[in-house]
C-alpha positions in Angstrom: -76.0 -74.7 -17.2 -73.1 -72.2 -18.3 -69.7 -72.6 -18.9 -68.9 -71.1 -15.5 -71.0 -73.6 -13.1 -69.6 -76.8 -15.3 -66.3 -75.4 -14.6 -67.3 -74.9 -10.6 -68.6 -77.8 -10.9 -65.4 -80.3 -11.9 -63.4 -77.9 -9.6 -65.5 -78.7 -6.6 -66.0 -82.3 -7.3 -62.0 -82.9 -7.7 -61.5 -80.9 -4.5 -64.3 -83.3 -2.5 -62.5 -86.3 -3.8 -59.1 -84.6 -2.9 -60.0 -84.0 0.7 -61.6 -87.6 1.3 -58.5 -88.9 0.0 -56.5 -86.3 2.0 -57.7 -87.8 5.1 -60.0 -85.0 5.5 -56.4 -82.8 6.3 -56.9 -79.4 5.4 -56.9 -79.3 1.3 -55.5 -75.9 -0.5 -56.9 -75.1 -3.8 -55.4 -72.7 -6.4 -57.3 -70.7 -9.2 -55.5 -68.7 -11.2 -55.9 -66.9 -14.4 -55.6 -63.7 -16.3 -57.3 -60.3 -15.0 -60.8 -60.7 -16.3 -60.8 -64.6 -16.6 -63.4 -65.6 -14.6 -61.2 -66.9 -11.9 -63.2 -65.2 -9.3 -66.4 -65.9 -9.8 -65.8 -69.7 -10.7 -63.6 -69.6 -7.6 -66.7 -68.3 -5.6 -69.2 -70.9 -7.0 -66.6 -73.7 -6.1 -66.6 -72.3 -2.2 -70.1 -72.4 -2.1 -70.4 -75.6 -4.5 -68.5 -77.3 -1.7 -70.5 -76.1 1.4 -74.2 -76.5 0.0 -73.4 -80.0 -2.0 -71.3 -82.0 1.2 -71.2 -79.9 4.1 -67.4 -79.4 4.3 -66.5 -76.2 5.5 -64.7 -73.7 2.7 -63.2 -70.6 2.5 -62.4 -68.2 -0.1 -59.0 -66.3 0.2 -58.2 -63.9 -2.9 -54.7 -63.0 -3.1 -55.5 -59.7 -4.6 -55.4 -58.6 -0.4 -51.4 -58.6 -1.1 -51.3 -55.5 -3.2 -49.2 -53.0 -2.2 -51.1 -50.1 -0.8 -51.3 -47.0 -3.1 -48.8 -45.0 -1.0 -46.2 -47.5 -1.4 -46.4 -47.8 -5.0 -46.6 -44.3 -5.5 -43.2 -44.1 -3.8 -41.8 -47.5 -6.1 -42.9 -45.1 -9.3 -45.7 -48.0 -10.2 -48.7 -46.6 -9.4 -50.1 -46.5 -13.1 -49.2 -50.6 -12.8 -50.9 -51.9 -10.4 -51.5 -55.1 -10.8 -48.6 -55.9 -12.1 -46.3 -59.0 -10.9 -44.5 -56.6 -8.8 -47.0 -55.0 -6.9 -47.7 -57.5 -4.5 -46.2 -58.5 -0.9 -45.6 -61.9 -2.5 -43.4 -63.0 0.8 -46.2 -62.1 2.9 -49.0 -63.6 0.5 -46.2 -66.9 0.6 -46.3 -66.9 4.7 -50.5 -66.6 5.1 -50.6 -69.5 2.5 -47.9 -71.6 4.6 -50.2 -70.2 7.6 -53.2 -71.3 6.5 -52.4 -74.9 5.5 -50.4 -75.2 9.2 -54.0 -74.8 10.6 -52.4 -74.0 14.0 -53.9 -71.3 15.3 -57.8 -70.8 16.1 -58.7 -68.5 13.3 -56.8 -66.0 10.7 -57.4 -62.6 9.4 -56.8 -62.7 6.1 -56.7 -59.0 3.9 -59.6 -58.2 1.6 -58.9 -55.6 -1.3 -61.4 -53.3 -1.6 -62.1 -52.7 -5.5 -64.6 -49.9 -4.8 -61.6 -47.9 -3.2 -58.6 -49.6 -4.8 -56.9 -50.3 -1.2 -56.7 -53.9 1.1 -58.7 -54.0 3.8 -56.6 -55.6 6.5 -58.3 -58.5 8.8 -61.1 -57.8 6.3 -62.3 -61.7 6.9 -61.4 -64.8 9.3 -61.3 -68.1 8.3 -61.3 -70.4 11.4 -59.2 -73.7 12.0 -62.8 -75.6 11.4 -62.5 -74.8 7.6 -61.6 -77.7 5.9 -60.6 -76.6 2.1 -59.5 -73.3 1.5 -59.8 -71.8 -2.1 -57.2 -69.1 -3.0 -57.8 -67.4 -6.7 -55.1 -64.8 -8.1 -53.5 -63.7 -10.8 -49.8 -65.0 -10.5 -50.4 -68.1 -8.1 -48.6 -70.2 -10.5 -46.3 -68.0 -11.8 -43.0 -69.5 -12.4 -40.1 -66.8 -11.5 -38.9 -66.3 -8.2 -39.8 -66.0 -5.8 -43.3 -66.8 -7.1 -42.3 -70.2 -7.5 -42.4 -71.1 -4.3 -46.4 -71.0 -4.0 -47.0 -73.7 -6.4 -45.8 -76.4 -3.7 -48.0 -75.3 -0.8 -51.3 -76.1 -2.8 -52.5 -79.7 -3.1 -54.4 -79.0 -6.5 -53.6 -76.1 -9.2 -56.1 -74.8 -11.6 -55.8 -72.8 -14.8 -58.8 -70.3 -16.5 -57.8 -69.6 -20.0 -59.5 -67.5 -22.0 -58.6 -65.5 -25.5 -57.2 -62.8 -25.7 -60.5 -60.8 -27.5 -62.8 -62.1 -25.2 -60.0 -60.8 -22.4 -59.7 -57.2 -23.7 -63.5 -57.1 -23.8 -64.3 -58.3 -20.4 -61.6 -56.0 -18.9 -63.5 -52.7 -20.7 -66.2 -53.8 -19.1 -65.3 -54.0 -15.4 -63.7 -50.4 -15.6 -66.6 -49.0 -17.5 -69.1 -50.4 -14.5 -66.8 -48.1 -12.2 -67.4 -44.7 -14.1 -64.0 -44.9 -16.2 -64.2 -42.2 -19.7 -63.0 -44.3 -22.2 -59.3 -42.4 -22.7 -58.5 -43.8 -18.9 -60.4 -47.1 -19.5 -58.0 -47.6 -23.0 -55.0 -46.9 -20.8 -55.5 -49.0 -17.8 -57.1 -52.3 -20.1 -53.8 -51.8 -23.1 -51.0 -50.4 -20.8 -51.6 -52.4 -18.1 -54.1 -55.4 -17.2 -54.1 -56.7 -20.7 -50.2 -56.8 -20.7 -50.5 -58.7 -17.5 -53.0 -60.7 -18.5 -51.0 -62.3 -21.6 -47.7 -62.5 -19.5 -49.7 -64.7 -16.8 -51.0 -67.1 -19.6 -47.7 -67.2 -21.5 -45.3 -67.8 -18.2 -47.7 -69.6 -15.8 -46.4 -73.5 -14.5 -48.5 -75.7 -15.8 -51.9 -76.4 -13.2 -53.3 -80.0 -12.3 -56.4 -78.9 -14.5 -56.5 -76.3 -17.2 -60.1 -75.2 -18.0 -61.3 -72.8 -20.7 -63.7 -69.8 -19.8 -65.1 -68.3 -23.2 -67.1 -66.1 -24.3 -67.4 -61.7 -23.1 -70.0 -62.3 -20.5 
């Protein structure tokens, strides 16, 4: 078993135990973690952990949907740092969380980004009021300045993926060398700007409910 599916594996097991005690109320995980962490995947194992081990009803809901589109950033002068804390609709990321856990209306559509074009697809996946625990994974869902801060409180259980800072840099080059990047632009994006963010979200993040490690370069 790999380092991944033990850590899907605790995750999901807390969260069933969370939501029985809950009385089976809507539960709101968090997973967050550095750029290249593993955050997504383990958060995607723990959504179907959940469904194929007890038949509760999850959803996945990435916050990366939040970025500001291309345009926009262009016009802030950030386009070269996307990705960083300031290039997300945080308020609006903030209001779908509050949304969500309300559980008021029939079903949501909830933003998807794209990777493969770099842009949010909006309404890019529902998540109906039958889903019973909802996963959200992201880089800076426990990040501590405002108006950040004010996430921490809507989840009912916070998770951490650390990983070092080698194994970060490595795993980084990796993803942008899978879509086609020469390595002068892969250097720049990976040391001017994800692994920068990456080591400011593991420095200033609150601390989670359950801090797990992720090693290794995968």
């Amino acid at each position: 078993m790999t380092i991944i599916e033990d850590n899907a594996r605790e995750i999901a097991s807390l969260a069933m135990k969370r939501f029985s005690d809950n009385q089976r109320q809507r539960l709101m995980i968090a997973i967050a973690g550095a750029p290249g962490s593993g955050k997504s995947t383990i958060a995607e194992r723990v959504v179907n952990l959940i469904i194929s081990e007890s038949g509760i009803a999850a959803a996945l809901f990435p916050m990366d949907g939040y970025h500001y589109d291309d345009a926009v950033l262009e016009a802030m002068g950030r386009r070269a740092f996307k990705g960083a804390i300031d290039t997300f609709d945080v308020h609006g990321l903030r209001h779908m969380l509050e949304r969500l856990k309300a559980n008021e209306d029939d079903v949501i559509a909830i933003p998807v980004f794209d990777r493969s074009i770099e842009i949010a697809r909006a309404g890019g996946r529902l998540v109906p009021q039958s889903v019973e625990i909802i996963v959200c994974e992201g880089n800076y869902l426990l990040a501590k300045q405002s108006p950040w801060d004010r996430l921490k409180s809507i989840f009912d259980f916070t998770v951490f993926v650390d990983v070092e800072e080698d194994d970060l840099r490595e795993r980084l080059r990796a993803r942008w060398r899978g879509f086609g990047l020469d390595e002068a632009e892969m250097d720049r994006k990976v040391e001017e700007n994800d692994l920068p963010n990456g080591i400011f979200i593991m420095k200033t993040a609150a601390e989670p409910d359950l801090r797990l490690k992720n090693p290794g370069r995968e």
